[in-house]
C-alpha positions, 0 to 999 in steps of 0.5 A, spaced: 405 518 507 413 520 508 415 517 514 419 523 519 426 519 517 425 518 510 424 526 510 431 527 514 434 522 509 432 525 503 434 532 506 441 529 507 441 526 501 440 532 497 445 536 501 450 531 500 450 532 492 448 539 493 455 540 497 459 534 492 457 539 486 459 545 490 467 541 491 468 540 484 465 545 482 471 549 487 476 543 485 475 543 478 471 548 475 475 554 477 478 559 473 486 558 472 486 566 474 483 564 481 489 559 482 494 563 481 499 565 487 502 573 488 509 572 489 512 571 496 517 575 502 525 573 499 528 566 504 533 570 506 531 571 514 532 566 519 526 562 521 522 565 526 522 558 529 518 557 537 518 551 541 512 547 545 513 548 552 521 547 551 520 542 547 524 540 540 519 544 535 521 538 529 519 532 534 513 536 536 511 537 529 512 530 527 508 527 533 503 530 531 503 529 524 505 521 524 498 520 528 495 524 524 496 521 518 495 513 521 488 514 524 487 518 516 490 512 513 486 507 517 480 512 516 482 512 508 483 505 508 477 501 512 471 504 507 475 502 500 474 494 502 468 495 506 465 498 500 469 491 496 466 486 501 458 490 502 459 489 493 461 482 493 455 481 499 450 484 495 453 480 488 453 473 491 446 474 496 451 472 503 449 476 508 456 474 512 458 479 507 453 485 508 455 484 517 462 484 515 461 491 512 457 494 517 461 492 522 467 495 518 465 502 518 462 501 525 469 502 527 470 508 523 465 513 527 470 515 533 476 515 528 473 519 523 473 524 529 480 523 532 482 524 525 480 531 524 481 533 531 489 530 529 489 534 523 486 542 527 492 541 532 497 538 527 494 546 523 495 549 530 503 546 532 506 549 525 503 556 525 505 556 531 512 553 532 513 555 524 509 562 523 514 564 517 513 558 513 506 556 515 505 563 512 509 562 505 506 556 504 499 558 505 501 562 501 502 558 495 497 553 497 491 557 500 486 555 494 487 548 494 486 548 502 479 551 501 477 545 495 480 541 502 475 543 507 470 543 503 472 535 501 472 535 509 465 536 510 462 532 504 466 526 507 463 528 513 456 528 510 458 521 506 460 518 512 454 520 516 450 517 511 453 511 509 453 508 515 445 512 518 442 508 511 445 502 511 438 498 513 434 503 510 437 502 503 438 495 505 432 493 499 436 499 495 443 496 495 445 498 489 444 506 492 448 505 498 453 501 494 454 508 491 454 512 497 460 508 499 463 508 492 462 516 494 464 516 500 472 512 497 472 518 492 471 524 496 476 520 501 482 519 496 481 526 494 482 529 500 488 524 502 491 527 493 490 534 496 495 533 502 500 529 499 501 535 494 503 539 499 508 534 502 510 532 496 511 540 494 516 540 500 520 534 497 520 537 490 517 544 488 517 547 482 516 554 479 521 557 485 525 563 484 532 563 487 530 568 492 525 564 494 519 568 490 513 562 488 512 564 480 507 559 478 500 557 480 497 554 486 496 547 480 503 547 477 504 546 485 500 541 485 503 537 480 509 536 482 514 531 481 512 527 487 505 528 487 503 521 483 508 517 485 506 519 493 499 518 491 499 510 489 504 509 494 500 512 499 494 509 496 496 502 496 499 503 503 493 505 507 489 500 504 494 495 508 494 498 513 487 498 514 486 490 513 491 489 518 488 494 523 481 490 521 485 483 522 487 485 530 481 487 532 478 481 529 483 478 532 483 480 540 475 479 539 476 472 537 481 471 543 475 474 548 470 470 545 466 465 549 460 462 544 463 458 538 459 463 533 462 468 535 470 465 534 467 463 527 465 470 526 471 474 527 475 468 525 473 470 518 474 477 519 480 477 521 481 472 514 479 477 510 483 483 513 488 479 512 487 477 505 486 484 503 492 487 508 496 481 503 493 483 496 494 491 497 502 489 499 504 486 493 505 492 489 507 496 494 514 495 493 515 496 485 510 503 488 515 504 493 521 504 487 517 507 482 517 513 488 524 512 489 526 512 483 522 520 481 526 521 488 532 521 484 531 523 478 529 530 481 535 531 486 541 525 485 542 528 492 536 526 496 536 519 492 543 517 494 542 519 501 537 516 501 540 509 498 546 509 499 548 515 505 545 518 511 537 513 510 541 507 508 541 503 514 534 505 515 531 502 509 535 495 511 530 496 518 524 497 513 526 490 508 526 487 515 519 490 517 516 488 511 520 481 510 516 480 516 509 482 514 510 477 508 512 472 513 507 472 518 502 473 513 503 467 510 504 464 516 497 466 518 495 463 513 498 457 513 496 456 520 488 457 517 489 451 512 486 447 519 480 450 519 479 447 512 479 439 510 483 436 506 488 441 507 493 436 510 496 434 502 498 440 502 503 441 509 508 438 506 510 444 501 509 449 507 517 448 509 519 449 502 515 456 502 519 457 509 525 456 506 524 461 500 521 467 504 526 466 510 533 466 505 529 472 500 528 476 505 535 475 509 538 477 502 533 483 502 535 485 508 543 484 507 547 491 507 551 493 501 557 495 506 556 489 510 562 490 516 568 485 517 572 484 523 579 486 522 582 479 522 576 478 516 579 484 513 585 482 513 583 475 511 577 477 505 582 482 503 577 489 504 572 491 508 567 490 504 564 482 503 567 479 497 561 475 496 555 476 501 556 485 499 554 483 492 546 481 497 546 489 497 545 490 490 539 492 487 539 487 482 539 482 488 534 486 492 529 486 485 529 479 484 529 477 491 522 481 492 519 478 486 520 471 489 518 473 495 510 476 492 510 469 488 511 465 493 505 469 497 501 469 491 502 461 491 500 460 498 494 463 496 492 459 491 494 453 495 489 455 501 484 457 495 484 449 492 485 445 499 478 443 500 477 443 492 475 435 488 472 433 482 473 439 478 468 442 473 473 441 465 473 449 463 471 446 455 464 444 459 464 451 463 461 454 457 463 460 453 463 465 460 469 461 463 473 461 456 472 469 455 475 470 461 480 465 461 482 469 453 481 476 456 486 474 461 491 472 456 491 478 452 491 483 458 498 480 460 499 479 451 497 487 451 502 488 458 509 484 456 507 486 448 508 495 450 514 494 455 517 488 450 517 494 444 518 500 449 526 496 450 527 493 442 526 502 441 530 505 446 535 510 445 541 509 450 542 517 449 535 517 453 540 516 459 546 518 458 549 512 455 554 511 449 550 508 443 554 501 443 550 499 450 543 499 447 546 491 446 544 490 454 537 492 452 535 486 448 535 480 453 530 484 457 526 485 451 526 478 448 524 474 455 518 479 454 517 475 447 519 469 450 514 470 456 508 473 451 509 465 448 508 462 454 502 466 455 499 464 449 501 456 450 499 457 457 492 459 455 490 454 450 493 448 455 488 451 460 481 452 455 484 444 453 482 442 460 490 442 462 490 448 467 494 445 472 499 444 467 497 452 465 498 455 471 505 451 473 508 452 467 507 459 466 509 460 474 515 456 472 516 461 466 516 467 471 519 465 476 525 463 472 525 469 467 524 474 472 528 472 478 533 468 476 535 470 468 533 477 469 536 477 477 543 476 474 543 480 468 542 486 473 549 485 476 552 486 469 547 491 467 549 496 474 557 494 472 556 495 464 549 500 464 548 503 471 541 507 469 538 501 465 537 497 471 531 502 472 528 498 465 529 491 468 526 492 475 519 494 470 520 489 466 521 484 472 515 487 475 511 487 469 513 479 467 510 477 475 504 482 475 502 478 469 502 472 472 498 474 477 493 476 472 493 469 468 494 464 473 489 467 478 483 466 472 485 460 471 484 458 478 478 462 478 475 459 472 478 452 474 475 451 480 469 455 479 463 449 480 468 444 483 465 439 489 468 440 496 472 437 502 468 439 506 465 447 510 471 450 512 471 450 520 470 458 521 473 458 528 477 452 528 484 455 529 490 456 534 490 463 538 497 463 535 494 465 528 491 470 531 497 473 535 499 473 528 494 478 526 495 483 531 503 483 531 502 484 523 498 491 526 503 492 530 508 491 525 505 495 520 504 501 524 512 501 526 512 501 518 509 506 516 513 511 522 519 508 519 517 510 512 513 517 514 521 518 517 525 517 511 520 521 506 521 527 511 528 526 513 531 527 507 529 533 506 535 534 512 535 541 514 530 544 509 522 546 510 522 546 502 527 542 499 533 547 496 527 553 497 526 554 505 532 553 510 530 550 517 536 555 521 534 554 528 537 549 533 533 544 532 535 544 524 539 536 525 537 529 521 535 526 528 539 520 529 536 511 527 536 511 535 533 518 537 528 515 530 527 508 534 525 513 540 520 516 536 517 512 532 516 507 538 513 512 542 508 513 536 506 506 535 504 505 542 499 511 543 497 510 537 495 503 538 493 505 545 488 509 542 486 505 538 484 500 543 480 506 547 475 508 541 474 501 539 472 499 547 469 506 546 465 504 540 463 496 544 460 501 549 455 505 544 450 500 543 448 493 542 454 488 538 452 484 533 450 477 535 453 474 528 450 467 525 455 461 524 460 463 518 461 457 514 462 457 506 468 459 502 473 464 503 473 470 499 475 468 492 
């Protein structure tokens, strides 16, 4: 006999897939007729723009907007590793695992809810601080929104689910994983559709010149800046989720009064912290990769926003970043007391201090850095004859990759530090070798279609004169070179010579991307300005595939390996996990900072170069007006935050978690 549960859950379920069929049917299957727009009034009246109670309507709107879009992030980003956790618990059988998981979508519940509430007034604040452009604009986009709220209610429905089910399926582990792989999709769906109507505003397509919309609601969509946001977006809400996760880790560790409590929450704040790290690595080339189709569609936005009225505002954003590095890696270098053995490896910590500290100051170094009269006079002009030569984006290209390397290398001490007598790979057996080889001929596959990329490009293609193709090819050989030592690199590693692999081919990269193509982008900006673009992939693509081969070496090299020692959970200074919670702080004040540069340069437009802001409140407010603002959301933000967490200690019995030991996550 089916228990009444079982039968509500059942019903849930069926509901479940019945709605995710109806949403994709909307979102997919509709007739391209349906998507079409109607042509919308001319732009040629002043906006009829109202305020909040006397306040400034633009500053109303991005409050309101900004707090949305963290709590989404943090909605968005909690469940993709709570679903990657609960998988790596399910695969190796550790229950630690399976309550870390569980303990991450607990705090999901109130967000969840402060998200949508968010999201209804941020909808209420444009219709009735910006009627007209509130109107134009559903206008356009009015199909897709109705795809959105369907979404919305299936995410609902999948939240409510993953989390109501997770001891009944608990046998059917397979089956839950889904529904989190389920809930991810329909998440990341909804945050896509959001980003193409901010992006739309940003770059919008199918435009008359009275203002008139001539295409579909789809071509809208997919505009120039919709793919380029959604990895970004993607990449950045995930970060900001492990941070989040970390602090509240962190603050839970600090009130802790049981040595199974620390050691619990001690690991969890690793593993935020490990995935908040992990998920940073890319977002700097995401984030050239938007600014970069930025500037393709408008010179205008992407010079204000490198070199004019944002620039001084991207020198905050390298420091917040820089400091995320560095902290993290503090954090984790902090941890290596928990883990015995660790001492033959403080000695390198100093080295990592010194690389981080001297990259990031260069990262964040002005172009126009401002000499005193006398230096003036002295230097002979007013810009640094050498340290402006920082402010470059050659310099800033090689100092970021450095910066991600010495992260990686961190890592990978933390991971070995309690390792001894290694298992050889040619005794592993042909599993280990296979990965080993497939990892080679990834990064083979990677440098090989980027190295014939640059050996075929035609400097027409960007407006250069034939004769510069001659700049193209050092790019393309050290692409070759670097194909050579991955091949050298994989065979030293299946000959019981990882070691050797994985420092040699570290020294390869950092040498070809930092330093040989670090240099040659300051001739390449003086001789070939546009093909600069083309180093900065390939300097990219060079360290990814270190990431790629030296992380299977290493996987491989210590997989069996004997141990030091349990690492000591629990174990550690509350200074790291002050850390932890200034690396949220400090994520939140990011991710302002950034929400405020992706609006503001669009200046004075509603819709870029489409729809004028021609009231009183049309003015780019200032970097100090910005400090103001972005501040002010950071504080109620976390305020929140911590409210609807105590609130969340307050619906039930907290986990009484065992003692965490064992190894970290690999």
């Amino acid at each position: 006999m089916v228990s009444p549960e079982a039968r509500r859950l059942r019903s849930t379920t069926y509901k479940l897939f019945a709605t995710a069929f109806v949403g994709l049917a909307a979102g997919l299957l509709v007739p391209e007729s349906l998507w079409a727009v109607q042509g919308g009034d001319a732009l040629s009246r002043i906006d009829d723009v109202r305020t909040f109670f006397g306040l400034n309507p633009r500053n109303t709107v991005w409050f309101v907007a900004q707090l949305h879009l963290l709590f989404a992030a943090f909605v968005l980003g909690v469940p993709i590793f709570a679903v990657i956790v609960e998988f790596i618990g399910w695969r190796t059988g550790d229950e630690r695992y399976d309550r870390l998981a569980h303990e991450f979508t607990k705090l999901l519940s109130a967000a969840f809810a402060t998200t949508a509430a968010l999201g209804g007034l941020l909808a209420f604040t444009l219709f009735g601080l910006y009627p007209r452009f509130a109107n134009y604009f559903v206008g356009i986009f009015a199909p897709s929104m109705y795809v959105y709220a369907i979404f919305f209610f299936l995410e609902t429905a999948a939240l409510y689910l993953y989390y109501s089910s997770w001891e009944r399926l608990r046998a059917r582990k397979g089956l839950h994983i889904c529904l989190g792989v389920l809930l991810n999709v329909v998440g990341t769906s909804l945050v896509f559709i959001g980003n193409a109507w901010t992006s739309f505003m940003m770059t919008p397509v199918r435009v008359a010149d009275d203002g008139e919309f001539l295409g579909t609601t789809l071509e809208a969509v997919m505009n120039p800046l919709w793919m380029p946001l959604n990895i970004h977006r993607l990449l950045g809400n995930i970060v900001f989720g492990g941070f989040v996760v970390g602090a509240y880790a962190a603050v839970k560790f600090l009130s802790s009064t049981t040595p199974e409590r620390r050691a619990h929450y001690d690991w969890m704040g690793y593993v935020g912290n490990f995935i908040g790290l992990a998920a940073m690595i890319p977002i700097p080339f995401a984030g050239y990769y938007l600014g970069r189709e930025i500037y393709s569609a408008s010179p205008v936005m992407g010079n204000n926003m490198m070199g004019g009225a944002f620039s001084w505002t991207f020198i905050m954003q390298a420091l917040l970043v820089g400091l995320l590095y560095i902290i993290g890696n503090y954090y984790l270098w902090s941890g290596m007391n928990r883990i015995p053995g660790s001492e033959r490896y403080q000695k390198y910590i100093k080295y990592f201090n010194v690389i981080l500290i001297v990259c990031v100051a260069i990262w964040l170094t002005p172009r126009n850095l401002p000499l005193s009269g006398s230096e003036q006079l002295a230097l002979g002009g007013q810009v640094h004859p050498i340290l402006g030569y920082f402010g470059l984006m050659a310099a800033k290209n090689a100092v970021v990759n450095f910066i991600i390397l010495a992260t990686f290398a961190s890592f990978l001490l933390y991971r070995r530090a309690n390792k001894t007598d290694l298992v050889p790979i040619s005794q592993q057996g042909r599993g280990a070798k296979a990965v080993v080889v497939g990892a080679g001929l990834a990064c083979l596959l990677i440098l090989g279609w980027y190295a014939v990329e640059l050996f075929t490009l035609a400097p027409e293609s960007m407006d250069l004169a034939p004769e510069k193709a001659v700049w193209f090819k050092l790019p393309a050989v050290l692409l070759v070179v670097t194909m050579t030592t991955v091949v050298v690199c994989v065979g030293l590693a299946l000959r019981d010579r990882g070691h050797v692999a994985q420092a040699l081919y570290c020294g390869v990269v950092a040498t070809a991307s930092v330093g040989v193509l670090g240099v040659y982008g300051f001739f390449v900006m003086a001789a070939a300005n546009p093909f600069l673009r083309q180093i900065a992939v390939a300097q990219w693509l060079i360290l990814i595939t270190a990431l790629i081969l030296v992380t299977a070496i290493d996987v491989v090299l210590f997989r069996g390996a004997g141990s030091r020692g349990a690492i000591r959970w629990g174990h550690v200074t509350a200074r790291s996990q002050y850390a932890l919670i200034s690396l949220c702080v400090i994520i939140v004040l990011t991710m302002g900072l950034m929400g405020f540069i992706r609006s503001g340069l669009r200046e004075n437009w509603h819709i870029y170069g489409v729809m004028r802001d021609t009231s009183a409140w049309a003015f780019t407010p200032s970097n100090a007006e910005m400090a103001w603002m972005v501040g002010m959301i950071t504080l109620v933000f976390l305020a929140a935050v911590t409210f609807l967490f105590w609130m969340v200690g307050l619906t039930g019995k907290e986990f009484a978690p065992a003692a965490a030991t064992g190894e970290p996550v690999p």
